[in-house]
ZAZAMI-499683 format. One record per residue: residue number from 1; residue in three letters; chain; x, y, z of N, C-alpha, C in turn. Coordinates in steps of 0.001 Angstrom, whole numbers, plus 500000, padded with zeros to 6 digits. Layout:
{r NUM; Ala; A; {X; Y; Z}; {X; Y; Z}; {X; Y; Z}} ...
REM end
This chain:
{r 1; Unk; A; {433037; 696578; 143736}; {432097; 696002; 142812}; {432373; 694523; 142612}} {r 2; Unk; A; {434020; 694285; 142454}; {433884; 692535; 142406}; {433401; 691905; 143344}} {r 3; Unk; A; {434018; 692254; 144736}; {433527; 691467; 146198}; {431946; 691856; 146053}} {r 4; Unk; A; {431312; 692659; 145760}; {429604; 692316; 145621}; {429572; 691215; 144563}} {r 5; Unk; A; {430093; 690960; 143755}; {429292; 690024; 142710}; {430110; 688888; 142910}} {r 6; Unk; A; {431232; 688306; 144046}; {431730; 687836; 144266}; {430491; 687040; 145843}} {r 7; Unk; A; {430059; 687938; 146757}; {429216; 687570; 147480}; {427929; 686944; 146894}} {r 8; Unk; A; {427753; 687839; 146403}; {425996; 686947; 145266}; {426518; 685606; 144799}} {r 9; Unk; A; {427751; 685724; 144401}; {427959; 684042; 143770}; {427851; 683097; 144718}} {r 10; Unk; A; {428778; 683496; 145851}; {429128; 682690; 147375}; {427710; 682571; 147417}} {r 11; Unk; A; {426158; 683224; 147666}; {425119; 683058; 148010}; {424277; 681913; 147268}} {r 12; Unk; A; {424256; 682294; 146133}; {423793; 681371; 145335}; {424131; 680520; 145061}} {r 13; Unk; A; {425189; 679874; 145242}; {425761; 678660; 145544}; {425645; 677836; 146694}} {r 14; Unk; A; {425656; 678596; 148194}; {424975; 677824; 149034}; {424028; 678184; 148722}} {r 15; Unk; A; {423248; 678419; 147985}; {421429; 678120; 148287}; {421043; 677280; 146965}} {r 16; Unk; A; {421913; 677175; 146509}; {421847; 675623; 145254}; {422395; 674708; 146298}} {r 17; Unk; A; {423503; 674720; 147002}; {423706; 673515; 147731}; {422839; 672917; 148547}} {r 18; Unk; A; {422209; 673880; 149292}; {421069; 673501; 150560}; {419816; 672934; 149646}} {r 19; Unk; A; {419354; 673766; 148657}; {419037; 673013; 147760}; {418866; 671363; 147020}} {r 20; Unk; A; {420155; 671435; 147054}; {420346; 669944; 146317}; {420350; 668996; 147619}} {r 21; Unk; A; {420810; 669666; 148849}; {420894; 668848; 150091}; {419520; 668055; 150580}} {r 22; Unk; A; {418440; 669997; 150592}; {417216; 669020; 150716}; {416581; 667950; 149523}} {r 23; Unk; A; {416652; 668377; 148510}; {416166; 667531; 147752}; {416722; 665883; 147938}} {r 24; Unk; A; {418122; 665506; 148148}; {418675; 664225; 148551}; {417801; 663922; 149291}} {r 25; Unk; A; {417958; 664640; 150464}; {416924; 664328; 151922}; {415323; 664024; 151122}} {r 26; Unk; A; {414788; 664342; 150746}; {413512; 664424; 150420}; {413543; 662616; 149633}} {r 27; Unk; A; {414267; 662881; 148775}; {414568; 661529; 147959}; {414218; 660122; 148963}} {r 28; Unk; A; {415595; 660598; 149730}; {416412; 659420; 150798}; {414633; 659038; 151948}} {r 29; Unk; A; {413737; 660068; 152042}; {412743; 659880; 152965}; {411238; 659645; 151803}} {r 30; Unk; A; {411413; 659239; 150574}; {410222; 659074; 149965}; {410369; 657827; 149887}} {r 31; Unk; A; {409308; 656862; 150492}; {409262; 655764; 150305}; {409565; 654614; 148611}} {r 32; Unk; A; {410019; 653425; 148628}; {409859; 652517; 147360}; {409503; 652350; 147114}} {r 33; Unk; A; {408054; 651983; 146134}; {407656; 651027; 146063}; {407835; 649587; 145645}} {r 34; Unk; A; {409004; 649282; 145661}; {409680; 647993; 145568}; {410243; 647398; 146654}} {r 35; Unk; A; {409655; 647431; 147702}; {409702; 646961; 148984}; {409288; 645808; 149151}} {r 36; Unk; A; {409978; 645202; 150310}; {409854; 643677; 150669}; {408473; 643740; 151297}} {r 37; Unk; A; {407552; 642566; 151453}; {406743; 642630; 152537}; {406767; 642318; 153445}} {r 38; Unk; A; {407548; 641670; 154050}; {408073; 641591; 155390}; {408934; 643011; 155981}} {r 39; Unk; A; {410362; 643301; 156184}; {410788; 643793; 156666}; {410690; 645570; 156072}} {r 40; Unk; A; {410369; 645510; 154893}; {409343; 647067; 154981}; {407715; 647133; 154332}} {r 41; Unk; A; {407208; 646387; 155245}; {405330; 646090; 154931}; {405035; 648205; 155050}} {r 42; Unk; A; {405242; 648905; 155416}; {404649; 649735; 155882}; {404948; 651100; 154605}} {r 43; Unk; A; {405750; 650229; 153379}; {406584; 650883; 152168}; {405349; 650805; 151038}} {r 44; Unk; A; {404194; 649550; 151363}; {403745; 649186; 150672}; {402062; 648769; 150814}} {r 45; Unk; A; {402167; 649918; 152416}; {400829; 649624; 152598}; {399673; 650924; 152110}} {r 46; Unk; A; {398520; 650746; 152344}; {397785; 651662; 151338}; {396408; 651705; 151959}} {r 47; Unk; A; {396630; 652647; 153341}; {395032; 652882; 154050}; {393816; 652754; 153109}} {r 48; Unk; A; {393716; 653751; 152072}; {392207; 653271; 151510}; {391738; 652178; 151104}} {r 49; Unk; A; {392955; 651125; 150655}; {392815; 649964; 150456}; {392315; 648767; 151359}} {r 50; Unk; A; {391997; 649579; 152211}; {392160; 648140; 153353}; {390703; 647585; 153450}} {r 51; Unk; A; {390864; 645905; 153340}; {389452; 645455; 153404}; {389385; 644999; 154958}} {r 52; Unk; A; {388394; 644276; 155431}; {388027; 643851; 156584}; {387477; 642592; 156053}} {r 53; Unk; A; {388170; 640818; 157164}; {387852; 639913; 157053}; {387741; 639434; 158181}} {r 54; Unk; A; {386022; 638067; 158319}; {385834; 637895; 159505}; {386087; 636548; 158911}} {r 55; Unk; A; {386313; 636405; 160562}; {386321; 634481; 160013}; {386715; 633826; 161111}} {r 56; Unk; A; {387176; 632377; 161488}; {387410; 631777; 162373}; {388422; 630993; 162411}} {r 57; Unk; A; {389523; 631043; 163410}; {390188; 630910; 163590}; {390910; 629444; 163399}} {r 58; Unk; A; {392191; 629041; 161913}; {392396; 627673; 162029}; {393317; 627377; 162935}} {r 59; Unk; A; {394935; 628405; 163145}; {396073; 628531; 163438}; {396691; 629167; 163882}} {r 60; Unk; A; {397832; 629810; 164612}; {399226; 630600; 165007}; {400188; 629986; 164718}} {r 61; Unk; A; {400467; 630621; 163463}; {401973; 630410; 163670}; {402821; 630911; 163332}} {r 62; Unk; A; {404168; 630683; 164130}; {405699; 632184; 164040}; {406419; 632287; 162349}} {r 63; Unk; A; {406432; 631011; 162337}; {406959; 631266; 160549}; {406690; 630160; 160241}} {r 64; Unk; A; {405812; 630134; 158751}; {404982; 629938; 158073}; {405875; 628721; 157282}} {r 65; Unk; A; {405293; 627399; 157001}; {406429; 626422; 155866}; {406066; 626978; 154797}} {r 66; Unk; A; {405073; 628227; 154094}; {404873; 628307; 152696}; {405491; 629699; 152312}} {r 67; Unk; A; {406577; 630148; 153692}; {407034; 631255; 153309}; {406527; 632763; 153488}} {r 68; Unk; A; {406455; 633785; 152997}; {405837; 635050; 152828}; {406646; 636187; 154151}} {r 69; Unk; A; {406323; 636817; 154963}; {406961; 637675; 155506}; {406761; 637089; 156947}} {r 70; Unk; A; {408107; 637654; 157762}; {408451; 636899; 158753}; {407737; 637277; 159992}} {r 71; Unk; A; {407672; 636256; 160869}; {406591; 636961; 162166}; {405714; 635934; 161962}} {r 72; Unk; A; {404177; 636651; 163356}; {402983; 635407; 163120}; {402417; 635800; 161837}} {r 73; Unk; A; {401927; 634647; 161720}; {400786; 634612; 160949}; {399516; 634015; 161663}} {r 74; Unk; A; {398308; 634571; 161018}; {397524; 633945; 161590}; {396563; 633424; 160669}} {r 75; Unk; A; {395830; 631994; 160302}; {395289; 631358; 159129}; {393710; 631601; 159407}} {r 76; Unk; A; {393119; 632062; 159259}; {391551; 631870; 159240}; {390792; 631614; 157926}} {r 77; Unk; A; {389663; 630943; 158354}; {388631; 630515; 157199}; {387719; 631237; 157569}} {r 78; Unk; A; {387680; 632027; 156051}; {386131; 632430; 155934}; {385442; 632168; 153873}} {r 79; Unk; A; {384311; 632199; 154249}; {383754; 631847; 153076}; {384467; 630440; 152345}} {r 80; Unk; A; {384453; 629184; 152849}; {385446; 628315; 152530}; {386709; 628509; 152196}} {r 81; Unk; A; {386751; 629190; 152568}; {388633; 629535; 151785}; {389751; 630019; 153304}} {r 82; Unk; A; {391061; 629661; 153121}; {391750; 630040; 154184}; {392567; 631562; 153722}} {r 83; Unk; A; {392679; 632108; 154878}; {393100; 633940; 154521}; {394559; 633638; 155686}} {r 84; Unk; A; {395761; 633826; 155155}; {396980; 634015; 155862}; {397149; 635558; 156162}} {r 85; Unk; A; {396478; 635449; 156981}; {396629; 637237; 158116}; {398385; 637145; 158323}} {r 86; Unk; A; {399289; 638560; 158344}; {400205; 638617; 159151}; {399832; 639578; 159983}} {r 87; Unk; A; {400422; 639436; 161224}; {400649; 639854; 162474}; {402128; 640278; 162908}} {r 88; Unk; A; {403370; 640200; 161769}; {404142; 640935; 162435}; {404889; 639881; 163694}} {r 89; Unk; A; {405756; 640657; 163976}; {406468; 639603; 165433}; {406565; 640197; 166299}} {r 90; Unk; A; {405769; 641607; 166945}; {405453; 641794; 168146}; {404245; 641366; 168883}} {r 91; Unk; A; {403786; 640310; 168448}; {402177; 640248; 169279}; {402383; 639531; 170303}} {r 92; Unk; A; {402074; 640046; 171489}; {401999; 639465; 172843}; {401778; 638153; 173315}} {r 93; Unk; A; {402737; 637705; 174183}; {402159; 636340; 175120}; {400579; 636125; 174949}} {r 94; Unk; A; {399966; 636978; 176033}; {398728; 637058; 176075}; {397790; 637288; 175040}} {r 95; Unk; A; {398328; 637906; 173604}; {397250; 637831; 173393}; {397593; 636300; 171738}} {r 96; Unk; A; {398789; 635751; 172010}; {399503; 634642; 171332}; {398447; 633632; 172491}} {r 97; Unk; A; {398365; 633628; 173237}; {397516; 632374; 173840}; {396015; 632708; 174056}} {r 98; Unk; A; {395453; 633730; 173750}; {393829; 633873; 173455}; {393504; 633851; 172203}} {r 99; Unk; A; {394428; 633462; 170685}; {393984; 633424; 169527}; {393970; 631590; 170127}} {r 100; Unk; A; {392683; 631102; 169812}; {392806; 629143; 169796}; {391883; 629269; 168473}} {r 101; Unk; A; {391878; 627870; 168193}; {391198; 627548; 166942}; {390053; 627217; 166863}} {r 102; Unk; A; {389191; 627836; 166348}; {387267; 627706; 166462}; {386820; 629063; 166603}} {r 103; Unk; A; {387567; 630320; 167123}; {387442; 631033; 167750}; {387106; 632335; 166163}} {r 104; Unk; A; {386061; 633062; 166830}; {385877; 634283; 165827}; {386831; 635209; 165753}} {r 105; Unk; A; {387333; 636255; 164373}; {387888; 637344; 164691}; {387789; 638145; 163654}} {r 106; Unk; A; {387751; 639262; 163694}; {387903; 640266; 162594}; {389333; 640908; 162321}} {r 107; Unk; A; {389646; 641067; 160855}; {390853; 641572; 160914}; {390661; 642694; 159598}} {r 108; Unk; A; {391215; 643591; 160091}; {391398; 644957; 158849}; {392942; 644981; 158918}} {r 109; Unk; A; {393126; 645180; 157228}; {394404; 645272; 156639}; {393850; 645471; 154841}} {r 110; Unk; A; {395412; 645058; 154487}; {395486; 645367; 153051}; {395741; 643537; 152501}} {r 111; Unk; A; {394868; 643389; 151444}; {395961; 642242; 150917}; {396710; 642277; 149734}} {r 112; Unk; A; {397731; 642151; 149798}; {398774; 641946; 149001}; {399170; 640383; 149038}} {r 113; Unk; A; {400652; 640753; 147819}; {401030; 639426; 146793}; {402761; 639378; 147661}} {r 114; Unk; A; {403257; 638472; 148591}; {403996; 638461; 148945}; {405036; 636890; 149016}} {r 115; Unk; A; {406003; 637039; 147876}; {406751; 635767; 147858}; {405823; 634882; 146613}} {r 116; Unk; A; {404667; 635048; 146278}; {404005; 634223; 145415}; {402754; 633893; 146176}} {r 117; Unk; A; {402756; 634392; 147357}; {401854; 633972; 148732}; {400390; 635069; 148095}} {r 118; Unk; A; {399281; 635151; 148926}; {398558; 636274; 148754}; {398578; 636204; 150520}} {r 119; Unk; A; {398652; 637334; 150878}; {398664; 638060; 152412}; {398118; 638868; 152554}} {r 120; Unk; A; {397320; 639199; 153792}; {396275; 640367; 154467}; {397691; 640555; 155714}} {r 121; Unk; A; {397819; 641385; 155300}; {399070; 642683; 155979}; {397762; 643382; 157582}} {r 122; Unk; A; {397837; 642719; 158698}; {396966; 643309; 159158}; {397394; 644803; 159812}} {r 123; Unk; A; {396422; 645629; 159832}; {396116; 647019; 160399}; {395540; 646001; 162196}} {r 124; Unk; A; {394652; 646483; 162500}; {393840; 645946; 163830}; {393562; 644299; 163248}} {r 125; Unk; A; {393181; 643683; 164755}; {393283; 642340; 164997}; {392027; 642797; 166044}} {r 126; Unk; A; {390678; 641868; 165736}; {389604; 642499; 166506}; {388857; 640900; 167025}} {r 127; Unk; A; {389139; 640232; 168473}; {388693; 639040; 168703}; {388454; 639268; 170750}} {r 128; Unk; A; {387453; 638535; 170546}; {387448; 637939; 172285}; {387339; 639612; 172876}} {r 129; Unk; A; {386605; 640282; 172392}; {386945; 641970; 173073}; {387732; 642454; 173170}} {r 130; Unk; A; {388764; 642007; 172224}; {389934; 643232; 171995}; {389959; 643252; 170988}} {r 131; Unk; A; {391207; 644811; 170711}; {391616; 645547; 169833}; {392912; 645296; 169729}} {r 132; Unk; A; {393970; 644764; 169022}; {394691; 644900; 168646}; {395618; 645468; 167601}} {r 133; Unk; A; {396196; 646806; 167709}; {396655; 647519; 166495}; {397883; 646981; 166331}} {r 134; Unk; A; {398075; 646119; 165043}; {399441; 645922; 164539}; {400230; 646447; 164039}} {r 135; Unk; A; {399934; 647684; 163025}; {400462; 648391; 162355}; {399265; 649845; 162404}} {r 136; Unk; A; {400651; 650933; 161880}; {399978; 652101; 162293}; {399290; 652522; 161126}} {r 137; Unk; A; {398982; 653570; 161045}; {398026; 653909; 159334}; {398965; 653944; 158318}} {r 138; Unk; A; {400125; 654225; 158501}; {401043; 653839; 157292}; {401619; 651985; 157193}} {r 139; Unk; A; {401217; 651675; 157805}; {401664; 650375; 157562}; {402457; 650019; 158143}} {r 140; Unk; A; {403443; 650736; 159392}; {404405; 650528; 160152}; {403990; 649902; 161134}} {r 141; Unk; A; {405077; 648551; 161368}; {404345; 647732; 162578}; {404608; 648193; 163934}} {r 142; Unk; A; {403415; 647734; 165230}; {403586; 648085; 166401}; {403777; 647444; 167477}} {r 143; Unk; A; {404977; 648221; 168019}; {405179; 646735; 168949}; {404486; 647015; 170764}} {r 144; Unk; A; {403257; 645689; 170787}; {402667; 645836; 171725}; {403411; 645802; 172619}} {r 145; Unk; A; {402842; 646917; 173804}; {403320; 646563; 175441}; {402509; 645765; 176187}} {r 146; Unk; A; {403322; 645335; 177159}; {402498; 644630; 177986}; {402063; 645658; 178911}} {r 147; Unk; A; {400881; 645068; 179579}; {400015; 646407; 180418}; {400716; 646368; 181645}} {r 148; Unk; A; {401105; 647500; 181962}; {402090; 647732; 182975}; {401268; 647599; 184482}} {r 149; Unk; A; {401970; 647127; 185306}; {401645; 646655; 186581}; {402108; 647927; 187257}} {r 150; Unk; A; {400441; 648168; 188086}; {401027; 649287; 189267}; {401798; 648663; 190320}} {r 151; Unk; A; {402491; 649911; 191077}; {403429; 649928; 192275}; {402814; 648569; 192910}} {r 152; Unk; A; {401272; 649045; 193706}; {400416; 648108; 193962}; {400728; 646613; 193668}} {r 153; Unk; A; {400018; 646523; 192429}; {400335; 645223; 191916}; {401456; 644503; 192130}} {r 154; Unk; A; {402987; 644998; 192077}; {403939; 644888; 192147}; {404081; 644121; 193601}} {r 155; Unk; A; {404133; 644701; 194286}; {404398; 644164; 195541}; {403318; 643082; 196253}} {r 156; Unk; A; {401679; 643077; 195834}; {401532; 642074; 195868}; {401914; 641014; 195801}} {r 157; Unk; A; {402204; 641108; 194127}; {402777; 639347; 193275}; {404410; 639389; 194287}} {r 158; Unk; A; {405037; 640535; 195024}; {405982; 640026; 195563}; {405985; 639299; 196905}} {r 159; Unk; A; {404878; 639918; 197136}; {404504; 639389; 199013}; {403650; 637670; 198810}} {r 160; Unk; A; {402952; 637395; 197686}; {402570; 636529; 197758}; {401066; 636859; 197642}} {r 161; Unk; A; {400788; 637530; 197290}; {399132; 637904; 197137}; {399235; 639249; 198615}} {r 162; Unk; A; {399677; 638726; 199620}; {399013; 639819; 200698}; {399643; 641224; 200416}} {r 163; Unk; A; {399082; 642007; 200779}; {398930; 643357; 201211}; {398829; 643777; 202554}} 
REM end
């Protein structure tokens, strides 16, 4: 009779422990909301929120003299006013030299208050016929690939163009 009520204890004790284990875990994986906007934008982003701004293109640039979260930014005017898009610091060569200035683009994101700054946290980057996804629906940024070169291709650019 003791070793039974001696086992029920042993039981219920690991199953308060596993218990309290997941709950840590659960804790440790629920996001802050007192997150940076730079290095956790994706703590503080908020799909239904997201507006869409068109406008034309003033600038690129990698880090900003007025501060806010690290990576490009990208400055566009619309409705007289300038909108500091971020972009994060994976955006491509290619598509870092098809943003020029004059140029149209659409951008969906969230804006937020970052550093004292106001910032459009972009989701997609939509210009010149592309799509660019910066961040995923939670707000986590993405880091573009470059479009991979077939076998083909490959040995072209090695032969010199011939085949």
């Amino acid at each position: 009779m003791i070793r039974s009520r001696n086992c029920k204890t042993a039981q219920i004790s690991v199953c308060l422990l596993a218990a309290l284990l997941l709950a840590l875990a659960a804790e440790a994986a629920t996001p802050s909301q007192s997150s940076s906007v730079g290095g956790g934008s994706e703590l503080a982003y908020s799909q239904p929120k997201e507006i869409t701004v068109v406008g034309t293109v003033e600038r690129l640039v990698m880090h900003p003299a007025s501060g806010g979260p690290p990576g490009f930014h990208l400055f566009i005017t619309t409705s007289g006013k300038t909108i500091d898009a971020h972009l994060g610091p994976f955006l491509s060569k290619q598509n870092q030299e098809a943003l020029v200035a004059g140029q149209s683009v659409q951008i969906v994101g969230i804006s937020t208050n970052s550093q004292g700054k106001d910032v459009v946290l972009a989701h997609q980057l939509i210009f010149a016929g592309r799509l660019v996804t910066v961040r995923n629906e939670r707000g986590a940024l993405v880091r573009e690939h470059p479009a991979r070169r077939t076998t083909r291709d490959s040995k072209a650019a090695v032969n010199g163009g011939a085949q």
